[in-house]
C-alpha positions in Angstrom: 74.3 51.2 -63.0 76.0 54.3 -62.4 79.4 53.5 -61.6 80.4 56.7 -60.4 77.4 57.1 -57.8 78.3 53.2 -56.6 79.6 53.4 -53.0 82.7 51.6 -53.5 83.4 54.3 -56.1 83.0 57.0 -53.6 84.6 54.8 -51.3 88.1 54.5 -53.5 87.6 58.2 -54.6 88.6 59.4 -50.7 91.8 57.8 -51.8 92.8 58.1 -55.3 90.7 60.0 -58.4 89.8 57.2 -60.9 90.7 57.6 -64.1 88.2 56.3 -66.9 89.8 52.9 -67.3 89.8 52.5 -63.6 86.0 53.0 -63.6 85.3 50.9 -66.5 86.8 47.8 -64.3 85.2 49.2 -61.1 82.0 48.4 -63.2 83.1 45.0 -65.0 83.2 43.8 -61.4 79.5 45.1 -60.6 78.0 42.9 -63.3 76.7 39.8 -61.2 74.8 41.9 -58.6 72.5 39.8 -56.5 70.1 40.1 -53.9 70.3 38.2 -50.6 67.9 38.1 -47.3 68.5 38.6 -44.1 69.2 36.5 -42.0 70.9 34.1 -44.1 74.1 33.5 -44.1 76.1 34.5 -47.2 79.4 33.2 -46.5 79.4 30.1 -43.4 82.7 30.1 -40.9 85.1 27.0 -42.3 83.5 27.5 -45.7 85.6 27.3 -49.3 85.9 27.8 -52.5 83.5 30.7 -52.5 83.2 33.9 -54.0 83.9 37.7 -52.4 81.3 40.3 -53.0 81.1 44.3 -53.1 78.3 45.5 -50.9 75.9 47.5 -53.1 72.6 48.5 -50.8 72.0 47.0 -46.8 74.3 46.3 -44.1 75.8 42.9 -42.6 77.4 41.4 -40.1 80.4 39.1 -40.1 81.2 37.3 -37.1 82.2 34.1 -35.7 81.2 31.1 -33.6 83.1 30.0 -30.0 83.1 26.7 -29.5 80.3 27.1 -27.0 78.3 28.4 -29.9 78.2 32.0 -28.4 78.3 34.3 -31.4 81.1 37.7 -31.3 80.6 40.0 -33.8 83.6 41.1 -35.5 82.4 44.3 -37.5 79.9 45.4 -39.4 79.7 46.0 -43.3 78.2 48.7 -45.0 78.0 49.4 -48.8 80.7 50.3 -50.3 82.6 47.6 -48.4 84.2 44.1 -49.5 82.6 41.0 -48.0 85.0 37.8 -47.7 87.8 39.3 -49.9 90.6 38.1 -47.0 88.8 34.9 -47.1 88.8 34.1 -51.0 92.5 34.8 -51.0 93.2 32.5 -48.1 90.6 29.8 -49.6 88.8 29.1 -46.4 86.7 31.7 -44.4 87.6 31.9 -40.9 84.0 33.9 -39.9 80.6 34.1 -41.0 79.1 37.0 -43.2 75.1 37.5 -42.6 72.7 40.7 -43.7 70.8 42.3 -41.6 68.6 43.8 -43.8 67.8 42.6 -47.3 70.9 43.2 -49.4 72.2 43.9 -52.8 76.1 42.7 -53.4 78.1 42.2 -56.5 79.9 38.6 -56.4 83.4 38.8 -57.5 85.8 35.8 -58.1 89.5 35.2 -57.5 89.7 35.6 -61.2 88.1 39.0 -62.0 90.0 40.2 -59.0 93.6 39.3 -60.5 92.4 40.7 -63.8 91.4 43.9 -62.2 94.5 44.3 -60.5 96.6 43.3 -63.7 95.1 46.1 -65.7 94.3 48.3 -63.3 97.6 49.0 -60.8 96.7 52.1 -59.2 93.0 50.8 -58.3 94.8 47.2 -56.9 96.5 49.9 -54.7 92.9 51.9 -53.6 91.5 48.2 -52.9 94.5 47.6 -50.7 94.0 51.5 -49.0 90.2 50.3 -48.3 91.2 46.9 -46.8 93.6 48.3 -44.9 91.3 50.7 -43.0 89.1 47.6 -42.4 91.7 46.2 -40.0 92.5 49.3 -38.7 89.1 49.1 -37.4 89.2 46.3 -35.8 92.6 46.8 -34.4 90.8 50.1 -32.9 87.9 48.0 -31.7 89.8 45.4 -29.7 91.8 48.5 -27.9 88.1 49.7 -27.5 87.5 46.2 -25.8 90.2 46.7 -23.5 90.6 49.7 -22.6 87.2 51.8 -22.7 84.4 51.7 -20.4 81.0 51.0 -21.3 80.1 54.8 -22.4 83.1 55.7 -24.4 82.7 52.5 -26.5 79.8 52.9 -27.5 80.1 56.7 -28.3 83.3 55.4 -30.1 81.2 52.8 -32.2 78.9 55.4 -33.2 81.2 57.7 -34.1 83.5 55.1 -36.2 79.8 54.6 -37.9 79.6 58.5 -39.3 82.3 59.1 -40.3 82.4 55.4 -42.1 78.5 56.3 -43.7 79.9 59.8 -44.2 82.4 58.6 -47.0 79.5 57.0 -49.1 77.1 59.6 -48.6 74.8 57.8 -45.9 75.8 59.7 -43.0 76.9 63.2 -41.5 77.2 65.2 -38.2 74.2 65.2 -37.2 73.1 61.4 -38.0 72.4 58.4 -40.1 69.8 55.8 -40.3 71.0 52.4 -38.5 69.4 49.0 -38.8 71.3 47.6 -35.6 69.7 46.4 -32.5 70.4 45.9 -29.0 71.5 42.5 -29.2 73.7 43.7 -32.5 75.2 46.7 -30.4 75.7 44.4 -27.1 77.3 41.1 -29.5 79.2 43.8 -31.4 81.1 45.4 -27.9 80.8 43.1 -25.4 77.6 44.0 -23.4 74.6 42.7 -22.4 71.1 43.9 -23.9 70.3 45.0 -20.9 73.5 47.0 -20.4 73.4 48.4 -23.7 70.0 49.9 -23.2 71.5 51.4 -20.1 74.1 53.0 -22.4 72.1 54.1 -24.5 69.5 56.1 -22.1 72.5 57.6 -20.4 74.2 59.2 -23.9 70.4 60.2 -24.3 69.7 61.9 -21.2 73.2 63.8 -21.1 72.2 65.2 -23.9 75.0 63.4 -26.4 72.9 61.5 -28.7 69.6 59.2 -29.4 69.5 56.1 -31.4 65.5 55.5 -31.4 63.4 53.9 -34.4 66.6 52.8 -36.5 67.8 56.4 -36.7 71.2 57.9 -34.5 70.3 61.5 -33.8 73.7 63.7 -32.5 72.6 65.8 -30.2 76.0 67.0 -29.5 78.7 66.1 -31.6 81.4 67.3 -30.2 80.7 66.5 -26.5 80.3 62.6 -27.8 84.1 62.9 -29.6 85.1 64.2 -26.2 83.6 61.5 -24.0 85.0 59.0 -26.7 88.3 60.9 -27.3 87.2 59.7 -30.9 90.4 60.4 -33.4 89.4 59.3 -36.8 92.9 59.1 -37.9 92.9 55.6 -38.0 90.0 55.8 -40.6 92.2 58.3 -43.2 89.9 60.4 -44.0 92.0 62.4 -46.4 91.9 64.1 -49.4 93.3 61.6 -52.7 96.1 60.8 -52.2 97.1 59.8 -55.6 96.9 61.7 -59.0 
């Protein structure tokens, strides 16, 4: 494959510029790529011993199970992102990691990770840049929880999704294909199907934006960041920030 075009490569790239040796583990630890269906559970909540991947092509979902066996989505994974990484280090998943669509995902182990890192310093530190925006999303989607209305969450959630797609080349301005449905969008912020349709005709007939046929049209960017008051910050989008 062509390391340079992988997501995670872009990905990193947002953060530091890879040197040659940097890439050359970046693609040591794409070797065992595999291909996974939806709907089948890659990683199970309470599971061990397993391996992390590197999303290469699809989306997923992790989430995990109440004990009255609702399901609460925690976030959503596109390529270019880690899947399980917090759990292979802590040796026991605490959530569930599904696809949505057919996937493709590198599997990494414990090991190849420690070697990476050993060699490689400066990309341990990208890895760690890119997991820490992962939890500053979810940090930013529990204070969406609590503290937006129905509306501004989801123009929020769409938004976050851009600018997310954006870095890997998937996404822009004016849209992005998106494989979520309803029930996805509802489990994923806290509303009903039913509610979430609602939403969804509201942003559409005032002119915002239309998510129709697995594709998010903006039909006004900037009124949605308004309705939202959508910072990225919290995503550091910035140029590299290492040499």
């Amino acid at each position: 494959m062509n390391i340079e075009a992988s997501p995670l490569t872009q990905k990193l790239s947002a953060f530091v510029a890879l040197s040659e040796s940097e890439l050359a583990v970046l693609e040591r630890l794409h070797q065992r790529r595999k291909s996974f269906s939806a709907g089948r559970d890659l990683v199970h909540q309470g599971q061990s011993e397993q391996a992390a991947y590197i999303l290469a092509a699809g989306w997923v979902v992790s989430y995990k199970i109440q004990p009255d066996g609702s399901r609460q989505i925690v976030d959503f994974q596109i390529p270019g992102d880690f899947l399980g990484l917090r759990s292979v280090l802590l040796h026991t998943s605490d959530h569930g990691i599904e696809p949505i669509v057919d996937i493709e995902a590198a599997e990494v182990l414990v090991s190849d990770l420690l070697q990476a890192f050993a060699e490689t310093p400066r990309l341990a530190t990208a890895i760690l840049w890119a997991v820490s925006r992962d939890e500053a999303m979810v940090v930013e989607h529990l204070v969406g929880m609590g503290r937006r209305d129905a509306n501004a969450r989801m123009a929020h959630f769409l938004l976050e999704l851009s600018v997310r797609l954006s870095l890997v080349g998937m996404g822009s301005r004016e849209g992005y294909a998106c494989p979520l449905t309803q029930y996805h969008l509802g489990d994923a912020l806290g509303l009903s199907a039913i509610h979430v349709n609602r939403v969804l005709r509201k942003l559409r007939e005032g002119g915002l934006v239309t998510f129709q046929g697995g594709l998010v049209t903006f039909n006004d960017y900037e009124g949605l960041v308004a309705l939202a008051d959508f910072d990225p910050a919290y995503l550091d989008q910035l140029r590299p920030l290492l040499p």
